[in-house]
SEKOL-971511 format. One record per residue (C-alpha): residue in three letters; x, y, z; residue number from 0. Coordinates in nm, 3 decimals. Example, Ala and Ser with C-alpha at 12.3 -4.5 7.8 and 13.67 -1.06 7.14 Angstrom:
! SEKOL-971511
   r    east   north      up   k
 ALA   1.230  -0.450   0.780   0
 SER   1.367  -0.106   0.714   1
END
This chain:
! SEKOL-971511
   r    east   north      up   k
 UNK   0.294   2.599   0.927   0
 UNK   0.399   2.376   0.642   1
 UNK   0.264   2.044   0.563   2
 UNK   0.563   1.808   0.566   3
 UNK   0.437   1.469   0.532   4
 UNK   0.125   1.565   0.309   5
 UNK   0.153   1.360   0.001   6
 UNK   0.059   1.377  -0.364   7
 UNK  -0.054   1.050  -0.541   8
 UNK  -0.139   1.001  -0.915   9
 UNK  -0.477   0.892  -1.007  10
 UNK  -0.397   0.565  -1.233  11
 UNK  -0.601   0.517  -1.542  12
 UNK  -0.875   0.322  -1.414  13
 UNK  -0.794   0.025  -1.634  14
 UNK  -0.409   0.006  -1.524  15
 UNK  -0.532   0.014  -1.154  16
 UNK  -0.396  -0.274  -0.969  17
 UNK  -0.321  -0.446  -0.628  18
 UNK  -0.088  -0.739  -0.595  19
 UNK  -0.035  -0.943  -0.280  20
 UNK   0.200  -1.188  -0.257  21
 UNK   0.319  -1.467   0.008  22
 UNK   0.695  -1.501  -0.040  23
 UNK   0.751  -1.811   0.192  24
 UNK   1.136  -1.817   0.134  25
 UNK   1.170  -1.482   0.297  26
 UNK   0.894  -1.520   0.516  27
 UNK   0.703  -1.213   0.381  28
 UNK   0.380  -1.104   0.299  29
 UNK   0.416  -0.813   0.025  30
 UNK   0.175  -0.551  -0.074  31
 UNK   0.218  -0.324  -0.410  32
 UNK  -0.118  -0.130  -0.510  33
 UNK  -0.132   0.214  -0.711  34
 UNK  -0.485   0.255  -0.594  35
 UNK  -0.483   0.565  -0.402  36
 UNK  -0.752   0.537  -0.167  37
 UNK  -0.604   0.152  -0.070  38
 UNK  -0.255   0.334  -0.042  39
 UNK  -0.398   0.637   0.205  40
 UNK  -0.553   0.324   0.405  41
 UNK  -0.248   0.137   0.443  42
 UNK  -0.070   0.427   0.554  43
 UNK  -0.277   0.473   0.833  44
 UNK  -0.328   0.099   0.945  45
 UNK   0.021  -0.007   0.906  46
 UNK   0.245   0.262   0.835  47
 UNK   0.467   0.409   0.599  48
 UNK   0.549   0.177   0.271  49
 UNK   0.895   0.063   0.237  50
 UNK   0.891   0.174  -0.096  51
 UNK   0.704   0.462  -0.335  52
 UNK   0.757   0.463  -0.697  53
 UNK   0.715   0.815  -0.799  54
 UNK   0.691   1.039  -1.130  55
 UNK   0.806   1.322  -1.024  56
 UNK   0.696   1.473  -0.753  57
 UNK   0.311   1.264  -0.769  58
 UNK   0.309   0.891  -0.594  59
 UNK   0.223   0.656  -0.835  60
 UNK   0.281   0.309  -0.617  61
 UNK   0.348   0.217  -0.294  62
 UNK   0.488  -0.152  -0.131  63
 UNK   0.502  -0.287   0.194  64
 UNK   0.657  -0.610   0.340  65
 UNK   0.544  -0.733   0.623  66
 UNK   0.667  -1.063   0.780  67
 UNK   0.438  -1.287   0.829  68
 UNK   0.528  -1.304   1.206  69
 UNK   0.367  -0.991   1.259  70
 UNK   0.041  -1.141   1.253  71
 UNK  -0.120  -0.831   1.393  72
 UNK  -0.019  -0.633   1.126  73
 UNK  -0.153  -0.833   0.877  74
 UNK  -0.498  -0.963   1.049  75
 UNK  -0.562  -0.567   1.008  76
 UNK  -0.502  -0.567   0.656  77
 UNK  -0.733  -0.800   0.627  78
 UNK  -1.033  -0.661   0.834  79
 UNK  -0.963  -0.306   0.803  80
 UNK  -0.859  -0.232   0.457  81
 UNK  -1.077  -0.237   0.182  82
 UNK  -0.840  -0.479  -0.031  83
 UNK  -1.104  -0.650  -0.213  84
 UNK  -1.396  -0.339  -0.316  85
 UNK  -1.417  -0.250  -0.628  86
 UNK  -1.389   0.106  -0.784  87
END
């Protein structure tokens, strides 16, 4: 049986890795964008699949989520389930 949703990041340079979070109050949305793999893999499984993933070529390099910030379920596990703030 094939593997459909098995998925191929990029390792990023370790000095290019980054996370940004950011409140967008106008929109009412709380954004994620990492390249970190491991934080990407976690995110999957806590709160889905990203709305976006910024590939070269077939290897994920980035994902992004939105989230608004009405879903305050969603994000409360961000914040105690993903490991946002360890350091590689």
């Amino acid at each position: 049986m094939k593997e459909e949703n098995k998925k191929i990041y990029k390792e990023p340079i370790k000095t290019e890795m980054e996370t940004n979070i950011n409140v967008i109050y106008s929109e009412n949305v709380f954004e994620i964008y990492t390249n970190n793999v491991s934080l990407q893999r976690q995110l999957n499984k806590i709160i889905g699949e990203p709305i976006e993933e910024y590939k070269i070529k077939r290897s994920i390099a980035g994902s992004k989520w939105k989230i608004s910030l009405n879903d305050q379920s969603k994000i409360n596990k961000i914040v105690l389930r993903a490991k946002i703030f360890e350091e590689k």
